[in-house]
Backbone as CSV, one residue per row, in Angstrom:
resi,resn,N_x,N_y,N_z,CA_x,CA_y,CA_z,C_x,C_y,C_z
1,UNK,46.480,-11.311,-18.927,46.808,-12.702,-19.154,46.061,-13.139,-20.418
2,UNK,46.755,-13.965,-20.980,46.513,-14.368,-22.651,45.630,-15.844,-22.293
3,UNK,44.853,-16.044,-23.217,43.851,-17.314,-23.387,45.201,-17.835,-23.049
4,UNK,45.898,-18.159,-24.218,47.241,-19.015,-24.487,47.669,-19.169,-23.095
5,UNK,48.139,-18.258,-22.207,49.000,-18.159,-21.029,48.022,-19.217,-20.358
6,UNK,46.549,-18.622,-19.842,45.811,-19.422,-18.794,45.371,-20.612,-19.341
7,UNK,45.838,-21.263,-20.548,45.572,-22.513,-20.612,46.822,-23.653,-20.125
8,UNK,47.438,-22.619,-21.028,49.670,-23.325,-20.313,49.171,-23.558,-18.285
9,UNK,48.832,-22.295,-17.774,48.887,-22.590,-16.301,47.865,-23.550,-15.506
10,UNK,46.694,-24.111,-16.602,45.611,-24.817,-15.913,46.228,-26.174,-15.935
11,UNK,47.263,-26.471,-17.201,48.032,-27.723,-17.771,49.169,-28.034,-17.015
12,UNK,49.508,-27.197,-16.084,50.766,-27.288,-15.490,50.693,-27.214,-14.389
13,UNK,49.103,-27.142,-13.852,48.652,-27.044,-12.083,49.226,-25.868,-11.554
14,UNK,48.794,-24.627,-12.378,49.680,-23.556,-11.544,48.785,-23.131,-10.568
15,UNK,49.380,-22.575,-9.178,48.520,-22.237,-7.955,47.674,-20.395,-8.024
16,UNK,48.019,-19.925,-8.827,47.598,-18.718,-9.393,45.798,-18.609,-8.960
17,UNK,45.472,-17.755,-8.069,44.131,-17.376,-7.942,43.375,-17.063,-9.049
18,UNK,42.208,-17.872,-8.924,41.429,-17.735,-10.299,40.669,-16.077,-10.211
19,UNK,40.622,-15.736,-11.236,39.854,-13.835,-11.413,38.088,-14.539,-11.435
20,UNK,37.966,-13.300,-10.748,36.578,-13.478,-9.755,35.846,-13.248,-8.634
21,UNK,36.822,-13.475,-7.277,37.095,-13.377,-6.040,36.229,-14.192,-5.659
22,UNK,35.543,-13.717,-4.484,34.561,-14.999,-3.580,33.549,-15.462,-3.681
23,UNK,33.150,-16.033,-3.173,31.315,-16.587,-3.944,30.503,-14.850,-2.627
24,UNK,31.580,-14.518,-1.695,30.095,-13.984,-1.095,30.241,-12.273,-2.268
25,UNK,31.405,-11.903,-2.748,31.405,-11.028,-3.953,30.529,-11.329,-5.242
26,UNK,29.952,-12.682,-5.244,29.465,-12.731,-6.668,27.771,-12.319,-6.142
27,UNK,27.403,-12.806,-4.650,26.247,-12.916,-4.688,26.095,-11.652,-3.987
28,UNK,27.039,-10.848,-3.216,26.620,-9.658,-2.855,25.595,-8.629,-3.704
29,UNK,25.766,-8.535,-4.790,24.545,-7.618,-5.645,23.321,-8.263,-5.770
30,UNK,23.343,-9.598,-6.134,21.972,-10.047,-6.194,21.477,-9.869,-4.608
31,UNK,22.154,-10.527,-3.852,21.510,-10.127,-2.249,20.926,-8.925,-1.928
32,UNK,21.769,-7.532,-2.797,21.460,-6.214,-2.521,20.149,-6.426,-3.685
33,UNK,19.897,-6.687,-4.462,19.216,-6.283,-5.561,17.525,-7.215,-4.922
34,UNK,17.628,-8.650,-4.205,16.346,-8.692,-3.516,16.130,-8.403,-2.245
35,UNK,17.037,-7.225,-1.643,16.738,-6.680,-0.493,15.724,-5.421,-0.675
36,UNK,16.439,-4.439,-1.929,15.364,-3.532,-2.481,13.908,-3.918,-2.871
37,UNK,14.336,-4.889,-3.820,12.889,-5.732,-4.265,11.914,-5.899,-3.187
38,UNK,12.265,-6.261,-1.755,11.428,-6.854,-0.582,10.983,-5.357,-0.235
39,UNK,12.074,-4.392,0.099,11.604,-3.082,0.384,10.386,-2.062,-0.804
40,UNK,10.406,-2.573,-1.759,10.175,-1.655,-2.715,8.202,-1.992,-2.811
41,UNK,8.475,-3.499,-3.157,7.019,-4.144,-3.076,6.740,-4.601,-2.481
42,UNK,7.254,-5.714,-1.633,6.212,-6.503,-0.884,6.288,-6.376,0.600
43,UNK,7.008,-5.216,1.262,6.533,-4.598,2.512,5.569,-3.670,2.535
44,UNK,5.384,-2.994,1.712,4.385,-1.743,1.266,3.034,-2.910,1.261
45,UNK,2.921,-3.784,0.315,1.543,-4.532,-0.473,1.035,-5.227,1.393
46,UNK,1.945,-6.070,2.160,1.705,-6.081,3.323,1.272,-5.473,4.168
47,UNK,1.608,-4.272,4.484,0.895,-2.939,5.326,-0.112,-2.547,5.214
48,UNK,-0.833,-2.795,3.497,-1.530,-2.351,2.947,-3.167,-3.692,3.200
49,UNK,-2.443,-5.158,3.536,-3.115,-6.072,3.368,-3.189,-6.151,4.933
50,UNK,-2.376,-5.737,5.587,-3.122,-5.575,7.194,-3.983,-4.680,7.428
51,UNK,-3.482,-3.491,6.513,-4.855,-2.340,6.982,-5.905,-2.726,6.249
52,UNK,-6.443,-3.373,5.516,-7.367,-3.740,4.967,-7.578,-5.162,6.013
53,UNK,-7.492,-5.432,6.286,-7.614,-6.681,7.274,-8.444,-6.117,8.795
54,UNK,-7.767,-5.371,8.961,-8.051,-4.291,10.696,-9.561,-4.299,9.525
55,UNK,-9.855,-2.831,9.074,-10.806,-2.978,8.702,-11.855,-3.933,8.629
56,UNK,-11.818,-4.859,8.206,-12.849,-5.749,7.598,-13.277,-6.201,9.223
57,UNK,-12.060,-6.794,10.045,-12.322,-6.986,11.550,-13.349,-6.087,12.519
58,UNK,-13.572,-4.774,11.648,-13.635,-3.776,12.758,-15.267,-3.380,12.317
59,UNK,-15.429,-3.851,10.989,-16.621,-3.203,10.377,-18.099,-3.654,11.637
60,UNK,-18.611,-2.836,10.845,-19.963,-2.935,11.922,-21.361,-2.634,11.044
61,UNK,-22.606,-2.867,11.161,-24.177,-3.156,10.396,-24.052,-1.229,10.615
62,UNK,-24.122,-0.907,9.296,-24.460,0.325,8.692,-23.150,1.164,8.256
63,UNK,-21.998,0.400,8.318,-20.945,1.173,7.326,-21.008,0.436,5.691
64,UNK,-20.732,1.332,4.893,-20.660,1.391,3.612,-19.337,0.667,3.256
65,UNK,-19.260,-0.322,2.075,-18.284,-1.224,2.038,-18.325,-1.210,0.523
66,UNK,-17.556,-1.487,-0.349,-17.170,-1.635,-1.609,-16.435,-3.004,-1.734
67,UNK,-16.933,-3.686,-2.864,-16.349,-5.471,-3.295,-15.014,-5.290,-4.115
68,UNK,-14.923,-6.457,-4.254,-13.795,-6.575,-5.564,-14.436,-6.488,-6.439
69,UNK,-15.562,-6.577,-6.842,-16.478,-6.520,-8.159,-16.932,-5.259,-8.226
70,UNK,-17.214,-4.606,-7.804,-17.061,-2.752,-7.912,-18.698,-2.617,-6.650
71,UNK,-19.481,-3.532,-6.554,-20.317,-3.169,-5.491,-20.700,-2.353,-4.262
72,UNK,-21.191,-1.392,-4.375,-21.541,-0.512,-3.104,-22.491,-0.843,-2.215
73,UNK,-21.992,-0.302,-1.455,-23.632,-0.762,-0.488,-23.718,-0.936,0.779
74,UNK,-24.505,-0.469,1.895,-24.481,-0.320,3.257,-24.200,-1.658,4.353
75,UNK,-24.017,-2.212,4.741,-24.120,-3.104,5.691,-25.457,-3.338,6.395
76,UNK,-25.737,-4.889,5.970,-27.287,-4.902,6.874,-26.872,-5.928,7.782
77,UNK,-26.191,-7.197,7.519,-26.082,-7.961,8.527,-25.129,-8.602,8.512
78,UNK,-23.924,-9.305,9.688,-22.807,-9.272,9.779,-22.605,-11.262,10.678
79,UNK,-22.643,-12.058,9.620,-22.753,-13.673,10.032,-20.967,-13.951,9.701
80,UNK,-20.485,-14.677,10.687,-19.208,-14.999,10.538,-18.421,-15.051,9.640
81,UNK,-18.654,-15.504,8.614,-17.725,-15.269,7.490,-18.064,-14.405,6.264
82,UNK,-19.589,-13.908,6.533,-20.202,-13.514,5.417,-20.662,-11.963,5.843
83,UNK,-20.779,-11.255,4.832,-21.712,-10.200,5.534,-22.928,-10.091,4.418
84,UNK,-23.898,-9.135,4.769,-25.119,-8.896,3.906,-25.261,-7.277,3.342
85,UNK,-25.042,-6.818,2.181,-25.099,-5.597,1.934,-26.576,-5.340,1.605
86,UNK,-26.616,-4.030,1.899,-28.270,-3.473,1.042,-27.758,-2.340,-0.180
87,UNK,-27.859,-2.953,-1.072,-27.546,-1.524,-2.216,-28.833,-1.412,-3.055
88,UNK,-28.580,-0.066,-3.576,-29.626,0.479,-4.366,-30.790,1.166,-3.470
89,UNK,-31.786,1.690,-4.240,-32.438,2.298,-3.631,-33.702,1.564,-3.069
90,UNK,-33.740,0.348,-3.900,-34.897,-1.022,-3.530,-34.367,-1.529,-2.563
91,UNK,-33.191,-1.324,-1.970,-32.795,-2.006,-0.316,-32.476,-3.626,-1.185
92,UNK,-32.265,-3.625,-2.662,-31.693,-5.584,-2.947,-30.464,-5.635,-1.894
93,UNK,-30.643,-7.127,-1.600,-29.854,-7.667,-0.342,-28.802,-8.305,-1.077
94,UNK,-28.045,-8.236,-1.341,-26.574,-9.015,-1.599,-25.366,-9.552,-0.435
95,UNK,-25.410,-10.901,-0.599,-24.315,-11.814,0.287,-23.146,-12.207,-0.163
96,UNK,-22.299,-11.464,0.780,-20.570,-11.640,0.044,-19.565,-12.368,1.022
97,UNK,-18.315,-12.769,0.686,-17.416,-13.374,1.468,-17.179,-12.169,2.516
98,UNK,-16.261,-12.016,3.380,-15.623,-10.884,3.717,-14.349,-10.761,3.430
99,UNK,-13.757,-11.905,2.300,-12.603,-11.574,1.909,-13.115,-10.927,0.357
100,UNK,-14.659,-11.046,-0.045,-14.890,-9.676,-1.241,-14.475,-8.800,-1.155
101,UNK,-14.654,-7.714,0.183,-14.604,-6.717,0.580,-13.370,-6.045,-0.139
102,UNK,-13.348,-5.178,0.036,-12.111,-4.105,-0.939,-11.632,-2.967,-0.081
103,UNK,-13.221,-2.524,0.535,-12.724,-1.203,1.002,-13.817,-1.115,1.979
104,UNK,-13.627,-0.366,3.049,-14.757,-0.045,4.360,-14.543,1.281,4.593
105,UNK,-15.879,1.899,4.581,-15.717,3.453,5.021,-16.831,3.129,6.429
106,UNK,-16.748,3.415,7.748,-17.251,3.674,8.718,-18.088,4.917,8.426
107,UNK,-19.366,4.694,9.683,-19.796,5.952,9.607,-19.238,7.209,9.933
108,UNK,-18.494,6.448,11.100,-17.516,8.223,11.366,-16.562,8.464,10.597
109,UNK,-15.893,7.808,9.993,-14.696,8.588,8.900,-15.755,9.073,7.865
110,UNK,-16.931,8.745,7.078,-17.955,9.024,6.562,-18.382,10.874,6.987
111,UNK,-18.504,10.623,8.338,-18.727,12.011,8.690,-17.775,13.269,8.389
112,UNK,-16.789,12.305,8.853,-15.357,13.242,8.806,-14.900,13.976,7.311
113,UNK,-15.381,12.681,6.390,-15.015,13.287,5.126,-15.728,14.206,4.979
114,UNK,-16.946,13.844,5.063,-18.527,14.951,4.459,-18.095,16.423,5.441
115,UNK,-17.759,16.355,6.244,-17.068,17.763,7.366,-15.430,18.601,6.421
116,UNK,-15.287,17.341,6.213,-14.087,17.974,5.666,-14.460,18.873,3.811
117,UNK,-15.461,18.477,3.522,-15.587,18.224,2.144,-16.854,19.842,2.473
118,UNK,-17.476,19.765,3.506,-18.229,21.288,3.538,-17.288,22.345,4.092
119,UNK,-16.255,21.839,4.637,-15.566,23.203,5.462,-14.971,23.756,4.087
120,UNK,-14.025,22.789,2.678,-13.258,23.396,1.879,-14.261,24.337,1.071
121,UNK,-15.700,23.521,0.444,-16.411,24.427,-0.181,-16.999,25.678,0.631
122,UNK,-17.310,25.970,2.062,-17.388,26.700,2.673,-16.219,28.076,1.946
123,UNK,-14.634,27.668,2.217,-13.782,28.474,2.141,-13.646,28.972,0.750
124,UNK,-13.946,27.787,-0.301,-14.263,28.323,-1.629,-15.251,29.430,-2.192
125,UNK,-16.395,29.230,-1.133,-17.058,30.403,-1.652,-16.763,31.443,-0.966
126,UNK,-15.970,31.590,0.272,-16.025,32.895,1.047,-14.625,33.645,0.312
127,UNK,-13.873,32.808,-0.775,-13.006,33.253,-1.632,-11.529,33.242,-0.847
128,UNK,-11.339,32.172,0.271,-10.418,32.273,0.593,-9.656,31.010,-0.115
129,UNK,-8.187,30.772,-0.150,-8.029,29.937,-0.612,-6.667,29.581,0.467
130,UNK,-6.467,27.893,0.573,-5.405,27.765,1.621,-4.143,28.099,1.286
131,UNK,-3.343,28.529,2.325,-2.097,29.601,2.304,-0.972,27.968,1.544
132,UNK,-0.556,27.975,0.712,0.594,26.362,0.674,2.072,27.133,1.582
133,UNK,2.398,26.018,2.222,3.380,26.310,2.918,4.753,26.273,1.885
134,UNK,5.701,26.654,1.747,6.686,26.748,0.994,7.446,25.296,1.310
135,UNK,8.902,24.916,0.661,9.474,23.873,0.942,10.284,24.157,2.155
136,UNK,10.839,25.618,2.198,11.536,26.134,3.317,10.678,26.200,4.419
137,UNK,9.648,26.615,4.663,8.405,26.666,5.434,8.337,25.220,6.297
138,UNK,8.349,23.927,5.571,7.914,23.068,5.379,9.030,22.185,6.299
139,UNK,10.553,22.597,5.873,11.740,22.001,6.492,11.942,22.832,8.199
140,UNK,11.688,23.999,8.174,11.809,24.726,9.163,10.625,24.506,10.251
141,UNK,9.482,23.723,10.285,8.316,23.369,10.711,7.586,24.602,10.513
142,UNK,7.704,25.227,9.926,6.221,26.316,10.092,4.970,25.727,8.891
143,UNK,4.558,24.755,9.137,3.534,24.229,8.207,2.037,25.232,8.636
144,UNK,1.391,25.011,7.775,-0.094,25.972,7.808,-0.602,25.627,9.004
145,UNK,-1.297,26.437,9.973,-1.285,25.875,10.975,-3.248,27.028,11.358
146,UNK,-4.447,26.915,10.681,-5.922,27.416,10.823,-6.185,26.521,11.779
């Protein structure tokens, strides 16, 4: 259809369906396009802001905690909204929000790492090295299984 033509038919009230189709065709892609968006970022950043949440709930006087300001340092005392770190080797006392907090390592995941972290150098020096499971391995369930 010619400019010319669809101006003759707008002038003459012709009943001719306008090119386009429906409003729910126009918005169908954008709908698809912030459904990904919700999936892509801000369900992930959520999951991520509850498990950091559990944490901070769960901490306890002698796990190791890291700030938003890069601060390390043990847990000495634990007042409702605040906690008290000891860093350094002078035991300085530093008082933070508990929404500072960044990151919480417990003593037992603490352990767990340091266990995990002597068993690999263990295997490093006895010259073994871990078997990698293949992709076929991997689909078929036979994953490494010491």
């Amino acid at each position: 259809m010619t400019l010319l033509q669809f101006i003759a038919l707008g002038q003459a009230g012709g009943t001719e369906a306008m090119p386009g189709g429906s409003m729910l065709g126009m918005f169908l892609p954008l709908i698809i396009v912030f459904g990904l968006m919700y999936f892509i970022t801000i369900r992930p950043q959520k999951k991520k802001d509850e498990a950091l949440r559990r944490q901070i709930n769960a901490m306890q006087v002698g796990d190791e905690v890291i700030t938003i300001g890069g601060v390390t340092g043990r847990i000495f005392n634990i007042q409702d909204d605040e906690i008290t770190i000891s860093t350094s080797v002078q035991n300085t006392l530093m008082t933070f929000k508990k929404s500072a907090i960044a990151h919480v390592m417990s003593q037992t995941a603490k352990a767990e790492a340091q266990q995990r972290k002597a068993e690999a150098q263990a295997r490093a020096e006895a010259g073994d090295k871990p078997k990698k499971a293949s992709f076929l391995d991997k689909l078929k369930g036979k994953e490494d299984q010491e």
